[in-house]
MMTF fields as JSON, N, C-alpha, C and O atoms, coordinates in Angstrom:
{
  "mmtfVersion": "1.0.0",
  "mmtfProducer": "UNKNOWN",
  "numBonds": 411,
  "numAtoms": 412,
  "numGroups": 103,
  "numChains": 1,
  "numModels": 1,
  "chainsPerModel": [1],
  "groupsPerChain": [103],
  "chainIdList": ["A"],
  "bondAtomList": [4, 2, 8, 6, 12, 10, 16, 14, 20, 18, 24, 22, 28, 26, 32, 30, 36, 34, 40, 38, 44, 42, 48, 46, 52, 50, 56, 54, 60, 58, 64, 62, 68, 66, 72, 70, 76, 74, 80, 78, 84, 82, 88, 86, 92, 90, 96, 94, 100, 98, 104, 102, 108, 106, 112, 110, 116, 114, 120, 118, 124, 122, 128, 126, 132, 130, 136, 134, 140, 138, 144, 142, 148, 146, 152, 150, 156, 154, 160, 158, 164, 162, 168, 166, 172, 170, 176, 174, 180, 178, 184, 182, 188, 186, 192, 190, 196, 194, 200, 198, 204, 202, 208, 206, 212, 210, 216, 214, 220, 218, 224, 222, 228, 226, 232, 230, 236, 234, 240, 238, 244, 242, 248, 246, 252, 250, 256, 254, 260, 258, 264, 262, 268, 266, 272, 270, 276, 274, 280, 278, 284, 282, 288, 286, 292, 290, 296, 294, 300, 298, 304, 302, 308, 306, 312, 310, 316, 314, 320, 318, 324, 322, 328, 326, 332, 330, 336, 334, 340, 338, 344, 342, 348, 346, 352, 350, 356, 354, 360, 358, 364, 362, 368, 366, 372, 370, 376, 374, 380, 378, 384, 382, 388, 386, 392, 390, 396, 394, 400, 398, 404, 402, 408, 406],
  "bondOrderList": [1, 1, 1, 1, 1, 1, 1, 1, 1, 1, 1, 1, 1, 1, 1, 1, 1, 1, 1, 1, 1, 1, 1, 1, 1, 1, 1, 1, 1, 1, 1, 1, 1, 1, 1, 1, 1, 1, 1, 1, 1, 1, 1, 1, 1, 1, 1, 1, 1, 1, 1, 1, 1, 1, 1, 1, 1, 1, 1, 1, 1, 1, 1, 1, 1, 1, 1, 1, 1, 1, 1, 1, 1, 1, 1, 1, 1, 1, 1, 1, 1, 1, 1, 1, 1, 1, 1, 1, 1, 1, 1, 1, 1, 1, 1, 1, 1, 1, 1, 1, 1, 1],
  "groupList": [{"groupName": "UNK", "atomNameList": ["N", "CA", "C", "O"], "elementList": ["N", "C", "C", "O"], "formalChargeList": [0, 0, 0, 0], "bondAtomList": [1, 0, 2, 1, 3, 2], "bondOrderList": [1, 1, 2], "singleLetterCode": "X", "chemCompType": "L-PEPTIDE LINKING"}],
  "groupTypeList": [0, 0, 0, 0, 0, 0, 0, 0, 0, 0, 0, 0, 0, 0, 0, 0, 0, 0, 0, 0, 0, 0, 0, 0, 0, 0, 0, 0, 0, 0, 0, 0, 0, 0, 0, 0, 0, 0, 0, 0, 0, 0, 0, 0, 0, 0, 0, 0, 0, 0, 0, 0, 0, 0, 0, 0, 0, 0, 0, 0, 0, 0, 0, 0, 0, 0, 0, 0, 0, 0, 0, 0, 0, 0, 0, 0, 0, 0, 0, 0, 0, 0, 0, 0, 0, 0, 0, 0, 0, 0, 0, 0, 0, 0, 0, 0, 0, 0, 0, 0, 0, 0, 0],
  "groupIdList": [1, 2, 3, 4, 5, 6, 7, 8, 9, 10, 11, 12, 13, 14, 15, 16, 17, 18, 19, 20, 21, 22, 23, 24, 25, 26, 27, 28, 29, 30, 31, 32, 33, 34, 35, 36, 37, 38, 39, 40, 41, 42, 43, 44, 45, 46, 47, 48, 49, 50, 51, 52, 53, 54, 55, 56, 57, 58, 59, 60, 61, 62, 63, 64, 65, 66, 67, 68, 69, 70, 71, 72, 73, 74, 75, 76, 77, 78, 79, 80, 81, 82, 83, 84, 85, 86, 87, 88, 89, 90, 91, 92, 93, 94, 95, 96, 97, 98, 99, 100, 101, 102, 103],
  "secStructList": [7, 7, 2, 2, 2, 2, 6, 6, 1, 7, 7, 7, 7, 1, 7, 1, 1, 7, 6, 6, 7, 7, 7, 7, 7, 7, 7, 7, 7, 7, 7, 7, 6, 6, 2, 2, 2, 2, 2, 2, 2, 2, 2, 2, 2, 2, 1, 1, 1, 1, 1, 6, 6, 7, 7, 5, 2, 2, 2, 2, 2, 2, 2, 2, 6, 6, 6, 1, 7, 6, 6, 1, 2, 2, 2, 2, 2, 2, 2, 2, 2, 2, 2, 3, 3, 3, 3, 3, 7, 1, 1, 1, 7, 3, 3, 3, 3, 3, 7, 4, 4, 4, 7],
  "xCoordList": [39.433, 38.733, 37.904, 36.876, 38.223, 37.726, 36.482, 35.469, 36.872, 35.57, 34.853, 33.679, 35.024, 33.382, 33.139, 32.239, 33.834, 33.145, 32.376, 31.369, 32.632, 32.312, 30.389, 29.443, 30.229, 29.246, 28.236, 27.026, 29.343, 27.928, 28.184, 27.683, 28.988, 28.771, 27.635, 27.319, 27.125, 25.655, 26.334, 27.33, 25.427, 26.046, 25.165, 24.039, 26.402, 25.662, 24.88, 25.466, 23.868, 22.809, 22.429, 21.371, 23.17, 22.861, 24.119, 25.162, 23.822, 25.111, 25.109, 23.97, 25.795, 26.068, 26.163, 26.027, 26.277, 26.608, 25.285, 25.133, 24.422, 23.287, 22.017, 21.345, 21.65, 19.968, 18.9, 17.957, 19.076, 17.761, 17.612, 16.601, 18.94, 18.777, 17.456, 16.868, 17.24, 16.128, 16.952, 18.181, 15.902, 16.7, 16.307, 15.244, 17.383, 17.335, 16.625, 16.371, 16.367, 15.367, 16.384, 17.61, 15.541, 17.028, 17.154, 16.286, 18.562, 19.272, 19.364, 19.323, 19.56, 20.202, 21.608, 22.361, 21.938, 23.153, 24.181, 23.774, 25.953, 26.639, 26.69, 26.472, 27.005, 27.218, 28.117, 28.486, 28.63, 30.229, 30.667, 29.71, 31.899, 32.262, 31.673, 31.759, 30.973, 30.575, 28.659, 27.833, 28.236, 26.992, 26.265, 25.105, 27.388, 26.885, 26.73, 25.724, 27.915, 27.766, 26.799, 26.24, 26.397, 25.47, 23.941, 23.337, 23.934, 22.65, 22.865, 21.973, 23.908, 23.891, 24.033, 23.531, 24.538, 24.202, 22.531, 21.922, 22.195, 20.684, 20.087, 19.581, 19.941, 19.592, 19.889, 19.054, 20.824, 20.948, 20.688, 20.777, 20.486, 19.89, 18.198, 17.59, 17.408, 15.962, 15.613, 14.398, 16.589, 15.924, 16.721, 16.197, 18.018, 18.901, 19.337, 20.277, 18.924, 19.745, 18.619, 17.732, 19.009, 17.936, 16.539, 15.585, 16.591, 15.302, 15.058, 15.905, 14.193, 14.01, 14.002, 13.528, 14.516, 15.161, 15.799, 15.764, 16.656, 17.347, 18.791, 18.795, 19.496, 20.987, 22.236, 22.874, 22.187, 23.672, 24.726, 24.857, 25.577, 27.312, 27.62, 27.428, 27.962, 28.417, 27.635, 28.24, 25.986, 26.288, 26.442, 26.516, 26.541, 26.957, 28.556, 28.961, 29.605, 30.719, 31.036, 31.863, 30.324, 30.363, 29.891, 30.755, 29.089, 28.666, 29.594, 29.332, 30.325, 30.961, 31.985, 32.494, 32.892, 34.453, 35.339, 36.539, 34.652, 35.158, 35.107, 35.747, 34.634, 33.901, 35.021, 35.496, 35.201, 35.695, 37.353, 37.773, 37.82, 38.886, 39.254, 38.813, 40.035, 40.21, 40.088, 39.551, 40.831, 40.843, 39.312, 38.937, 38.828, 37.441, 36.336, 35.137, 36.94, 35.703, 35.019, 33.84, 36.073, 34.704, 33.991, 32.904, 34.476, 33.109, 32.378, 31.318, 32.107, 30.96, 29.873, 28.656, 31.006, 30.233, 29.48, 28.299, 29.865, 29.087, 27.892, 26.741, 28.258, 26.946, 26.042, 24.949, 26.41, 24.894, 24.801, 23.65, 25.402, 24.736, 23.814, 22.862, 24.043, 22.87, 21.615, 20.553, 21.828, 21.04, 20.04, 18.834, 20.623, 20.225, 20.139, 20.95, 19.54, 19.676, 20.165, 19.695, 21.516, 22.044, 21.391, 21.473, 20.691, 20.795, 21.721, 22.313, 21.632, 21.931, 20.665, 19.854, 20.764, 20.048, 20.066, 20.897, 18.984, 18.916, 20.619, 21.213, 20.727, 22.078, 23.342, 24.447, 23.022, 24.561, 24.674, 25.382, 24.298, 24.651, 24.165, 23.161, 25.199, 24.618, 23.995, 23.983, 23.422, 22.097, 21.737, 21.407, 21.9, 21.314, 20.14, 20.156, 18.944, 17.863, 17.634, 17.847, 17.097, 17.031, 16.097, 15.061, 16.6, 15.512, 14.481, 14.696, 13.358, 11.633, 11.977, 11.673, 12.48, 12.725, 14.046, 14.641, 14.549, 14.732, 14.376, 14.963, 13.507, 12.682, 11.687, 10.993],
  "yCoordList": [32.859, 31.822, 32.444, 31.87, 33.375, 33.609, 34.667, 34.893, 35.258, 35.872, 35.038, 35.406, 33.83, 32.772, 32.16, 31.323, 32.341, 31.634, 32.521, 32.101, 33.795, 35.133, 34.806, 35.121, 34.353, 34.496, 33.144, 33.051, 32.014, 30.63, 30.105, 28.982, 30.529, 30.286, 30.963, 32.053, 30.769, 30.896, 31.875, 31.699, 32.778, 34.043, 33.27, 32.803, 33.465, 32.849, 33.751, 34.364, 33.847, 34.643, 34.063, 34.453, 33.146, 33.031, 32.656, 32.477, 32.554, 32.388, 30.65, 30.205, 30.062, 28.484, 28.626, 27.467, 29.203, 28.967, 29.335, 28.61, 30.26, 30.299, 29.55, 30.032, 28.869, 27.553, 28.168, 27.766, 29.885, 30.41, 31.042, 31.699, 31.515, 32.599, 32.737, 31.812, 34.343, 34.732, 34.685, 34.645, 34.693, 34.545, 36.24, 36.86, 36.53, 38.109, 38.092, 37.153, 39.732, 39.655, 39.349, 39.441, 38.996, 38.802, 40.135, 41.008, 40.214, 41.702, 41.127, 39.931, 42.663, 42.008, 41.784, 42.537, 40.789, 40.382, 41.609, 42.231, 42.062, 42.949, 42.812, 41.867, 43.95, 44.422, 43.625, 43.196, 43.311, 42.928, 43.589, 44.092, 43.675, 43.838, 43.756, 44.538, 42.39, 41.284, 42.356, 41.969, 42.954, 42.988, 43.956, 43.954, 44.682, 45.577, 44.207, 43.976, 43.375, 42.157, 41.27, 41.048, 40.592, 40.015, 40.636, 40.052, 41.976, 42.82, 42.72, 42.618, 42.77, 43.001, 41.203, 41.053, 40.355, 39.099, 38.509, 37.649, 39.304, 38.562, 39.732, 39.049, 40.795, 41.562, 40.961, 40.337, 41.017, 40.209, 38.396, 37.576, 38.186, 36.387, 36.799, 35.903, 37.963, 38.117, 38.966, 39.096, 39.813, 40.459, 40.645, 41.33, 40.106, 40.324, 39.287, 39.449, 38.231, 36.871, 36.669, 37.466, 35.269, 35.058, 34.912, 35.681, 33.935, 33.389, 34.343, 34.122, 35.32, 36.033, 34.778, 33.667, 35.075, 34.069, 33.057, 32.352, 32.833, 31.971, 32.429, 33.541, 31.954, 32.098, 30.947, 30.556, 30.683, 29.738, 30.114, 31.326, 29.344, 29.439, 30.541, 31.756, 30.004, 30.801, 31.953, 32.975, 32.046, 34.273, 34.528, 35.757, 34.186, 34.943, 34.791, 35.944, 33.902, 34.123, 35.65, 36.526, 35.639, 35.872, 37.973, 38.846, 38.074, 39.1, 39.663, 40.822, 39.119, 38.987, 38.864, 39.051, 38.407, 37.945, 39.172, 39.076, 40.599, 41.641, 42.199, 43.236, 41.855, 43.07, 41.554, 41.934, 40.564, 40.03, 39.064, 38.247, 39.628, 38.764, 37.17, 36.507, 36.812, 35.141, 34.497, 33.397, 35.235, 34.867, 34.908, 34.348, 35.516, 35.891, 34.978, 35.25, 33.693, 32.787, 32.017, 31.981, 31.548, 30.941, 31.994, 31.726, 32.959, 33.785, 34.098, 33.593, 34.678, 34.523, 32.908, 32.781, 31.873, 30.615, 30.774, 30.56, 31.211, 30.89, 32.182, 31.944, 33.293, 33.904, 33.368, 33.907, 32.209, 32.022, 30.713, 30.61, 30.126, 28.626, 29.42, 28.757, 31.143, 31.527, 31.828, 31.553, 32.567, 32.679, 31.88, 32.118, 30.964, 30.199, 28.609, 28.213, 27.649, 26.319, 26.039, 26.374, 25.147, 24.972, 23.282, 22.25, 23.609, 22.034, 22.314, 23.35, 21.332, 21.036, 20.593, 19.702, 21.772, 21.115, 19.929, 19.149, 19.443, 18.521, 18.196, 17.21, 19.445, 19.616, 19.638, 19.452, 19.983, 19.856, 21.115, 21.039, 22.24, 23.313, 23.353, 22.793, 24.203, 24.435, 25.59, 26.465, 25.395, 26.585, 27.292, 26.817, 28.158, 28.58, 29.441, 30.6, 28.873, 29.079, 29.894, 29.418, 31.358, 31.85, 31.103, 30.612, 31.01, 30.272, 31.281, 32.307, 30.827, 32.152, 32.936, 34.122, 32.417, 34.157, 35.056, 35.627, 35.297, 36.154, 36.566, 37.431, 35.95, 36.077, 37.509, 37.8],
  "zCoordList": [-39.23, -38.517, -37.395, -37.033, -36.931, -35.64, -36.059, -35.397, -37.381, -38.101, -38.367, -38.312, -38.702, -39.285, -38.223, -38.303, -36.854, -35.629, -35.046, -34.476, -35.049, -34.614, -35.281, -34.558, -36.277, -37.232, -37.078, -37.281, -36.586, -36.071, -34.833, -34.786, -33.329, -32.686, -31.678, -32.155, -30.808, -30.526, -29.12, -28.418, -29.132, -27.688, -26.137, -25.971, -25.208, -24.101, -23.208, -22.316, -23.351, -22.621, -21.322, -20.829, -20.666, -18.623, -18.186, -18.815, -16.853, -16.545, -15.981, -15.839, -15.789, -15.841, -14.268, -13.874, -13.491, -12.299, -11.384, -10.401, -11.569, -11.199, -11.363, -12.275, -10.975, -11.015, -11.246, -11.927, -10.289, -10.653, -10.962, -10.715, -12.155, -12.735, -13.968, -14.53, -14.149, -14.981, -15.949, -15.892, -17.346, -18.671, -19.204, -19.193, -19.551, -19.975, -21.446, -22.201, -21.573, -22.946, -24.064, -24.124, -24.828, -25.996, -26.514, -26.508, -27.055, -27.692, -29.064, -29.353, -30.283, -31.165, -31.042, -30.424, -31.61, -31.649, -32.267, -33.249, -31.488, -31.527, -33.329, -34.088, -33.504, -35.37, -35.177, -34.084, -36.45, -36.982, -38.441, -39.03, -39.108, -39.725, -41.194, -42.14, -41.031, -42.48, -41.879, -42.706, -41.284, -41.744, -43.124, -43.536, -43.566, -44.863, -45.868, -46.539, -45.822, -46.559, -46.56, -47.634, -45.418, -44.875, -46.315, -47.215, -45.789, -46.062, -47.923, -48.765, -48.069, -49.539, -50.37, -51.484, -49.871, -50.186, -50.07, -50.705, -49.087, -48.868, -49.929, -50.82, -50.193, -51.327, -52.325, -52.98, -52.554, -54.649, -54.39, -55.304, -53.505, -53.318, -53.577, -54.163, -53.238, -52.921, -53.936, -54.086, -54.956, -55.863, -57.088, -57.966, -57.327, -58.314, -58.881, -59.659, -58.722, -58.766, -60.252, -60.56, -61.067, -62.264, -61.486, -61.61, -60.776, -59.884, -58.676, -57.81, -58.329, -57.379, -55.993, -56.23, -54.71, -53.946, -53.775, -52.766, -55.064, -55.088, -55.847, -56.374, -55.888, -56.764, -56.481, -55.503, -57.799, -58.236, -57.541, -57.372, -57.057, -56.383, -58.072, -58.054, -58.992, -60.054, -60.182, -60.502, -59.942, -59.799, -58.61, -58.609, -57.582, -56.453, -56.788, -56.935, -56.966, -57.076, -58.352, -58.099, -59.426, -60.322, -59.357, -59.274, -59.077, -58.82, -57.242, -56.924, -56.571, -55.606, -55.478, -54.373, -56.827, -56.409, -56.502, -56.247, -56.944, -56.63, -55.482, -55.303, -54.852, -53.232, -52.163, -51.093, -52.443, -51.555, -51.765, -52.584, -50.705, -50.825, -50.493, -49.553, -51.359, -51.324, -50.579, -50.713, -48.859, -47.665, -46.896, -45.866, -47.531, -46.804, -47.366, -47.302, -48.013, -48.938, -47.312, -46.96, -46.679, -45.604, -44.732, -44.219, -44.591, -43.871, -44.87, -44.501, -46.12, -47.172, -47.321, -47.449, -47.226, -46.805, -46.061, -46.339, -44.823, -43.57, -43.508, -43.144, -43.836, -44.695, -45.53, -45.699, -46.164, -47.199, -45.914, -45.489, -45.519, -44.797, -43.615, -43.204, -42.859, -42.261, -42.706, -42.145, -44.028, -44.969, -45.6, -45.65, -46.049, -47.106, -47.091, -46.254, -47.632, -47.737, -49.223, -50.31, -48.792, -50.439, -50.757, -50.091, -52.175, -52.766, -54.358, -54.66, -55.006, -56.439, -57.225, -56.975, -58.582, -59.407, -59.828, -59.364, -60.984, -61.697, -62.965, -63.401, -63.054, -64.202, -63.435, -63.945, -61.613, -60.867, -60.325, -59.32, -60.532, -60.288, -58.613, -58.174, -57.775, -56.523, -56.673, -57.539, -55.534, -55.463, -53.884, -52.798, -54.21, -52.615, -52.397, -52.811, -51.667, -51.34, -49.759, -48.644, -50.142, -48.722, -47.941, -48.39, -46.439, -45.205, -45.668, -46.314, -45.24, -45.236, -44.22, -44.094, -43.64, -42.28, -43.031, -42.117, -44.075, -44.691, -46.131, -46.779, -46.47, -47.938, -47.906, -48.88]
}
């Protein structure tokens, strides 16, 4: 849990107690654990998948359920919901579509 909060809660860059404080430059955000993952989910979503930027729940599970463990399914979630916008096809299938700021 504290890994998939680690991954969508938002870093506080001022301080709450100062009115006039300056806003610092932004940094990238600290590495974590999940970013080789991160990098390699948005790779086979942008060039390996059937549809170049897009891919089915079933091939990413399908291409993925080796590299990750059972326990680790909601931080992979919360990797494609940064990633990606999920809809459903016409036939049902979910789908996940990278945002354009990682296409």
């Amino acid at each position: 849990m504290r890994a998939r909060n680690h991954l969508i809660l938002p870093q506080r860059m001022e301080d709450e107690g100062d009115e006039n404080h300056h806003q610092a430059p932004a940094q990238a955000p600290p590495s974590t654990e999940y970013d080789e993952l991160l990098v390699d989910v948005r790779n086979f979503i942008a060039f390996q998948a059937r549809v170049d930027g897009e891919a089915s729940t079933q091939e990413l599970l399908h291409h993925f359920e080796s590299k990750l463990p059972v326990e680790q399914s909601c931080v992979f979630r919360e990797l494609l919901r940064n990633l990606c916008t999920f809809h459903r096809s016409p036939s049902g299938e979910g789908v996940w579509r990278l945002k354009p700021e990682f296409q």
